[in-house]
N, C-alpha and C positions, 0 to 999 in steps of 0.2 A: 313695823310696817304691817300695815292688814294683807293678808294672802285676796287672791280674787277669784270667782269662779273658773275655773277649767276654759279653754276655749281649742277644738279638736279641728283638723281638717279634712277633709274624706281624700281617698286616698289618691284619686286622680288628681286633684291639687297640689298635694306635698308631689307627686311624682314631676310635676309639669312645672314645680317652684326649682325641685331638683335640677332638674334639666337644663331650668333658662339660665340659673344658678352655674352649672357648669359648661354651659356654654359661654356667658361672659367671661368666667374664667379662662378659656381656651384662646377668646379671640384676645384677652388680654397678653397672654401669652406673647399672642402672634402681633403683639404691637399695634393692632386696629380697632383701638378702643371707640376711636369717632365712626367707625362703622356700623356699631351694632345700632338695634332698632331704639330709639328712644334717645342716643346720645349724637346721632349725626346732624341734629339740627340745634348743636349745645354747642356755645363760641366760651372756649376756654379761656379765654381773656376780653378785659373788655364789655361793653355794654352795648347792645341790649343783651341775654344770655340766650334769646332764643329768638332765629331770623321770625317766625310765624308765632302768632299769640297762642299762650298757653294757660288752659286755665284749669285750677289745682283747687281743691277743696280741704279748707283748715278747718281742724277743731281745735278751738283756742279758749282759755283762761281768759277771761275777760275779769281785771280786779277792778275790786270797785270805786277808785278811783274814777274809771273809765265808763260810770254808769249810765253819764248822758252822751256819749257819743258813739257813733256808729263805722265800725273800723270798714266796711264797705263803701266807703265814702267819707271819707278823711286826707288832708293833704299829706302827711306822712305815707301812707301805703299807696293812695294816688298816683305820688309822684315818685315812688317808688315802682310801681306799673308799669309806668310810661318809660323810665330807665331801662325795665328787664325787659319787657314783653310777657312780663309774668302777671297772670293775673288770677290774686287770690281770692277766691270765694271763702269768707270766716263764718263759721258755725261758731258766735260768741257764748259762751256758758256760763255763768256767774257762779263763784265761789262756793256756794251753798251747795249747790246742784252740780259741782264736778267732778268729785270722786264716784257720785251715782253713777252719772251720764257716761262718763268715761269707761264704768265698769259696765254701761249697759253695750255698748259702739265693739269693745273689747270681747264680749262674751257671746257675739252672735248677731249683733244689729251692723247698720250702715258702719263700716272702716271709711273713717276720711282717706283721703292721702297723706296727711301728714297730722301728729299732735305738737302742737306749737304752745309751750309756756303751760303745761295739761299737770306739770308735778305728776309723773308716772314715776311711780319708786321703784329702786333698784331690781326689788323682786319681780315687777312687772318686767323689766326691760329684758332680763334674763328670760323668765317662762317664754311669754310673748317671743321674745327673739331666736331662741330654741323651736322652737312652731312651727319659725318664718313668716310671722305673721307680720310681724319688724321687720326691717331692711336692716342687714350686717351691712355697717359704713365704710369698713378698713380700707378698700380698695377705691372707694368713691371719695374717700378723702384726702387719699392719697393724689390721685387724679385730678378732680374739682375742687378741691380746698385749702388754696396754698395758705391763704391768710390764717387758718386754725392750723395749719401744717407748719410753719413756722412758730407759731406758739405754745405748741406742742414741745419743737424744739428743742426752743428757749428754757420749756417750765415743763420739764417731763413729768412731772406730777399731774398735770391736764391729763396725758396720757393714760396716767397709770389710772386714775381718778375714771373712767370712761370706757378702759377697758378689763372685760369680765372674764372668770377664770377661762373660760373656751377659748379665750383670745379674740373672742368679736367685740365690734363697736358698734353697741345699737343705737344713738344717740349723739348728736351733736349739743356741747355742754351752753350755760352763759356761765358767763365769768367776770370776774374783775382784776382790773389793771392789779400787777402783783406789787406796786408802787404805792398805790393807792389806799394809804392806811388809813384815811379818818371813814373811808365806806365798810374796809373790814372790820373796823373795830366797832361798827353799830354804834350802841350807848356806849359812854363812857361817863368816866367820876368825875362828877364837878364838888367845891366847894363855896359857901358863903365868904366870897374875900370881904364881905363889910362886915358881918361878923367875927370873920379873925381878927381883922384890927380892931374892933370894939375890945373883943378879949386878950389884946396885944402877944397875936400869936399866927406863926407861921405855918405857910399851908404845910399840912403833914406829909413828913417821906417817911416813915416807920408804921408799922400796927400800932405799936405803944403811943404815937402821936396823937395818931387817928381816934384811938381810944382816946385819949386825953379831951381831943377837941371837942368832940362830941360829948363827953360829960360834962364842961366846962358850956356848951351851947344850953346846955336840957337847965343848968342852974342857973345859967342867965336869963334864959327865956326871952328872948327879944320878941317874939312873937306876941308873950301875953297873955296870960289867965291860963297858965300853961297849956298853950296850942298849940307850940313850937316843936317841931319835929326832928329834933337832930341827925336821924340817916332815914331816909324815905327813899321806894322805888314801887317800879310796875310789878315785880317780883323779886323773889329773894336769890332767885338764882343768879341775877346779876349780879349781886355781891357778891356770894360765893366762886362765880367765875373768875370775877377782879383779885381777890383774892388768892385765887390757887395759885400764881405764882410769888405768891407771899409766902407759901407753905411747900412747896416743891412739889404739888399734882397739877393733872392735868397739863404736863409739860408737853404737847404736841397740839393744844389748840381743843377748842371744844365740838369738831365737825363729826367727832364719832364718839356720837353723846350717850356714850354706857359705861361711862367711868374707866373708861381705858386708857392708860398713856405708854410710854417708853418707859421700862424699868431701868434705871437710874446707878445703878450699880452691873447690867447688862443692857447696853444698846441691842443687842440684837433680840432681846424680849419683849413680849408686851407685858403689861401690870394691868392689874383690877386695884386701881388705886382709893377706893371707896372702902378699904379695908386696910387703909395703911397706917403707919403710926400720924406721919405728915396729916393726913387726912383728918383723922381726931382731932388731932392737935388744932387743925382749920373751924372743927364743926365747938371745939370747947371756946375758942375767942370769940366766933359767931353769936354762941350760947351766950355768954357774958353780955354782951352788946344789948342783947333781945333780952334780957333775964332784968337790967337795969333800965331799959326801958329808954336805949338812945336807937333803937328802931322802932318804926313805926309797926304799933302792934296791929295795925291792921294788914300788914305785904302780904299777907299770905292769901287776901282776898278780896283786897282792892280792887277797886274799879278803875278803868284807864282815866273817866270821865272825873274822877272824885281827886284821883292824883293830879291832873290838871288842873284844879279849881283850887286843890291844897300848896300847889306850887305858885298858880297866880296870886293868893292872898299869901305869898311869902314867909311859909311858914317851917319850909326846910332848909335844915346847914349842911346838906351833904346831899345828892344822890345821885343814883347813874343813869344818864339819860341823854337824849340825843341836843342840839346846839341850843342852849337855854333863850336866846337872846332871840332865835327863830321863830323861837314857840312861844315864850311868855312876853317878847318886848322889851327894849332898853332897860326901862326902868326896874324890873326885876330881874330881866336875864342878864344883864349888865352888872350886877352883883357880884355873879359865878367866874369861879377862874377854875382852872379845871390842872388834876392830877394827876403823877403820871402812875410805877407800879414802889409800892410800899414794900419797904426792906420788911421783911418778917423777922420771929423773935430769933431765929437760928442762921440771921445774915441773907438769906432766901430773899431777890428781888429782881424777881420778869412777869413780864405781860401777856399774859395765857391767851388772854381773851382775844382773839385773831379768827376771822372765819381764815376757810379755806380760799385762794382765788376760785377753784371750783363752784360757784355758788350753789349752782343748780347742774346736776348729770344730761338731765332731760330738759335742755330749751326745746329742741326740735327731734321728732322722732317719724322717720317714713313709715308705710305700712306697702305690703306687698299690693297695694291696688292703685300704688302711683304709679302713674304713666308715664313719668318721665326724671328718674333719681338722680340723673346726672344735673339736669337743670336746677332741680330743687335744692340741691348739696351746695350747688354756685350762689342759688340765692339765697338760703343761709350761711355762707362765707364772706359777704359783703360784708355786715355784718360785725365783723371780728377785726375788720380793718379800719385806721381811720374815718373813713370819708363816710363807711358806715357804720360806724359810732358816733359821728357828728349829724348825721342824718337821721340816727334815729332818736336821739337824745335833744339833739337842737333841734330838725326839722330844715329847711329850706330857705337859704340866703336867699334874702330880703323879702320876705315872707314871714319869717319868724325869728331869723337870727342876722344881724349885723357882724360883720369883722372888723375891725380897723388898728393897722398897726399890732398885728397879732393877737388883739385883745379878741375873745368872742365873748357875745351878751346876746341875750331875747331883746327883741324892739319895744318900743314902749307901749304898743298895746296889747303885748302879753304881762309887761312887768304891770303895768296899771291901768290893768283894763276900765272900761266906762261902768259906771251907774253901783250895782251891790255886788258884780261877777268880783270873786276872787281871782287870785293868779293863777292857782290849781284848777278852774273852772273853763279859766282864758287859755290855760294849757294844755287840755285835754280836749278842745274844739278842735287843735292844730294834731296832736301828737298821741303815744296810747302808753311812753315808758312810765307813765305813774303808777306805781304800786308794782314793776315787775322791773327783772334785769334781763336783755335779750342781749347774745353775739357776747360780745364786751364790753365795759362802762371804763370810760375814762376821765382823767380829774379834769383835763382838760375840754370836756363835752361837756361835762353834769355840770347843772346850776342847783342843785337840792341842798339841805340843809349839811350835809357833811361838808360842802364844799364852801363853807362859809367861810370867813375870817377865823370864828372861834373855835371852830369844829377843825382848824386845818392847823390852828395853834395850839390844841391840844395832841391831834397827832404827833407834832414833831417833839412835840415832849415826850412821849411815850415811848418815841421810836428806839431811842439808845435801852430801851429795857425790852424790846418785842423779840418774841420768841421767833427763833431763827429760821425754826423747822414746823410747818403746819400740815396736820394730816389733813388729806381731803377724808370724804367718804370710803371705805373700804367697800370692796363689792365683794360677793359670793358665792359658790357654788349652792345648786339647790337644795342638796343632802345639809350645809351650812346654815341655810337660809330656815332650813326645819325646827334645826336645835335652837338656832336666837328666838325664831317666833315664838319657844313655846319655854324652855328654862332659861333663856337670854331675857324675853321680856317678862318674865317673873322676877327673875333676880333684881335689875332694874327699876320697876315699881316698888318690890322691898325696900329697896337700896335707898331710894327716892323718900319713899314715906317713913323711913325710920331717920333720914336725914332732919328733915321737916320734925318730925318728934324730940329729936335732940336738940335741936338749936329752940325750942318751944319752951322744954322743959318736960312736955308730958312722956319723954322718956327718958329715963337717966342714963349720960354716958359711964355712971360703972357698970350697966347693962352692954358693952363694948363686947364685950370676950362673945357674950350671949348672939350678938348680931353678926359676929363674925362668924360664929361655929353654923348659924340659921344658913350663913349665904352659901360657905362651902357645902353645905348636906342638898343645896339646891342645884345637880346636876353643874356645880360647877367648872370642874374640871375639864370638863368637855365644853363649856361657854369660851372657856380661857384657849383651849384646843383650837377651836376654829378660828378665833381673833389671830392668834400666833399664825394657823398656816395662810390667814388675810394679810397678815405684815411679812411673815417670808415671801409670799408673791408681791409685794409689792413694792420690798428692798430688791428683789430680782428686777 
């Protein structure tokens, strides 16, 4: 994570933050939380959240899905409005321009009242929250937020995942249903089922299979004039994610992405598993793969655009990616039948590849120049509950979405809209969750491509091998946050690009011992030091 400029307050503010700071404190004490200034006109349950209109200034992440409509005027937040009494004014930002902007608002310019869907990294939330420049949530969510207080609960890892060593919550997180395996698992493995049967051979559950089928595609060549791809992807690291629990790493999920997992002969340690034997063992079958040429020698710098065009002229027998049939159309995505996790050569067989529910830390984050935290906290807990995870994801019965007899579906002039408008086009008139996750996503809301027939059928294959235990994000103290930014992300990029050299070739793994002895002499011991006292707080 990039550090961000400094931002100081003069002293009569931090004194007069202090203050009001323990003043809420006291009166909470005294049981008269609806008394203080800001929360006496906040209806704890119930709608609207605030008797007189309130109006709130967002800086928001606007992805670009969402690049022709205007969230100031949109039926989703409209009518969302008119529910709370809340009325948000959105400062939309486009992806390009948001880690600038954010760092300019951050460092000394206009503070919204709130950053909404901004991707503020952990380092920020801590400095910033330290400051006070952040609103600490603990007591407001406590108060205002049963719906995330209940799922907290339920999945104390939301908790832990949110809150920083201080013990503050600067941040209300998005998340996903903890059910809902075909949105955690992103891409997944598909194979050519009309190719298997051409080669009268069953989908693979072994490495050694896998190997096999793929040799067995590159000699057939169904493709032609050898065009035929036998393992193709967006990147290489999807394989090797699929993979890690074919080799016993990365056994805790890939959300704290520095090659850390649970050391395996000690639960209660962490491991730098990018130095393991497992780990070679992964990057030498890899090698093979790539060395004989059943991946595609170009992964390592593919185009999203070029993989799309190589997958419509059907020229791959394997690769990992999101619901075939979505993207490419019956006729070729109807080919694919998809995999679940491949027994390794040492018996080794789970499903690493799991995000966190956690998705994102930072949905929503106050800033000390809201006028009103209590209300703000309510209306992002809507939110987290049904009616607002159907609201935000479907939008507004009979307006956008139909029920009948339990079923929910988009009306038909979202699913087929008139003239050249796509669906994605006809749905982002109505709605803004395209390209982000807000509150909580549930299977039973989303209509996206995970929620497909094929995408929900490779889930349940997967599921009897999904790893049990997934780490969200670890958070850090700042003295922590020092040493990863500077020999954590050294180690990391080595780690990274000597992996890429091995599985290439242009490095040889007898050069093994060499790259091990590199990564220990790099301040490692103290990388390893702080990960361990991130997992002792977070087993506590």
């Amino acid at each position: 994570m990039k550090s961000k400029k400094g931002f100081w307050l003069v002293l009569l503010l931090i004194i007069a933050a202090v203050f009001t700071l323990s003043a809420c404190n006291s009166e909470k004490a005294d049981s008269s939380k609806d008394d203080k200034e800001g929360a006496s006109d906040v209806n704890k349950t119930g709608m609207p959240i605030v008797e007189e209109s309130l109006d709130l200034n967002f800086f928001a992440n606007k992805p670009a899905q969402n690049e022709d409509n205007d969230w100031n005027d949109i039926l989703v937040w409209n009518h969302y409005r008119d529910m709370t009494n809340v009325n948000v004014k959105w400062d939309l930002i486009s992806p390009d321009a948001l880690e600038e902007k954010r760092n300019l608002a951050l460092g000394g310019g206009d503070l919204p009242d709130a950053f909404f869907l901004s991707q503020i990294p952990n380092t920020d939330l801590l400095r910033y929250g330290q400051q006070e420049v952040f609103v600490p949530l603990n007591d407001l969510i406590a108060d205002y937020a049963p719906n995330l207080s209940k799922l907290m609960e339920e999945n104390p890892s939301i908790k832990k995942a949110i809150t920083f060593p201080d013990g503050n919550i600067y941040s209300m997180p998005a998340l996903i249903e903890e059910d809902f395996l075909s949105l955690r698992l992103s891409a997944r493995p598909w194979v050519n089922e009309a190719w298997l049967k051409e080669l009268n051979m069953d989908i693979p559950e072994t490495t050694g299979e896998f190997y096999e089928y793929l040799k067995a595609v590159k000699e057939l060549d169904p493709a032609g004039n050898g065009k035929t791809i036998p393992y193709g992807g967006t990147a290489i690291q999807e394989l090797i994610q699929w993979l890690s629990g074919s080799f016993g790493v990365m056994n805790r999920g890939p959300s704290n992405s520095a090659n850390i997992d649970v050391d395996p002969n000690d639960e209660s340690k962490v491991r730098f598993y990018a130095t393991s034997d497992e780990y070679k063992q992964m990057l030498e079958y890899i090698h093979k793969l790539y060395d004989e040429k059943l991946i595609d020698q170009s992964i390592f710098s593919i185009e999203w655009g070029q993989f799309l065009a190589n997958a419509s002229d059907n020229l791959y027998g394997s690769m990992i990616f999101y619901d075939p049939i979505e993207l490419f159309g019956e006729d070729i995505g109807g080919q694919y039948n998809s995999m679940a996790a491949l027994e390794g050569p040492d018996g080794q067989q789970s499903y690493n590849k799991i995000s966190s529910p956690v998705w994102e830390t930072a949905n929503l984050v106050l800033t000390k120049e809201n006028p009103n935290p209590e209300a703000t906290v309510r209306w992002m807990d809507h939110f987290y509950s049904d009616e607002g995870a159907k609201l935000y994801y479907m939008g507004v019965e009979g307006e956008t979405f139909e029920e009948t007899d339990g079923e929910i579906k988009y009306m038909d002039h979202i699913l087929n809209p008139e003239g050249d408008m796509t669906f994605e086009q006809s749905l982002a008139k109505q709605l803004t969750w395209l390209g982000s996750i807000n509150g909580i996503i549930k299977a039973d809301y989303f209509q996206g491509g995970e929620s497909a027939p094929q995408s929900m059928a490779a889930a349940e294959k997967i599921e009897p091998y999904a790893t049990k235990e997934i780490w969200p994000r670890f958070t850090f103290t700042e003295e922590e946050n020092k040493v990863l930014q500077a020999a954590g992300q050294d180690i990391a990029k080595y780690a990274e690009e000597m992996r890429d050299k091995f599985i290439t070739g242009d490095e040889d793994l007898s050069q093994w011992d060499e790259y091990v002895k590199t990564i220990e002499s790099m301040n490692f011991d103290e990388v390893m030091k702080v990960y361990q006292q991130a997992y002792d707080r977070y087993r506590e």
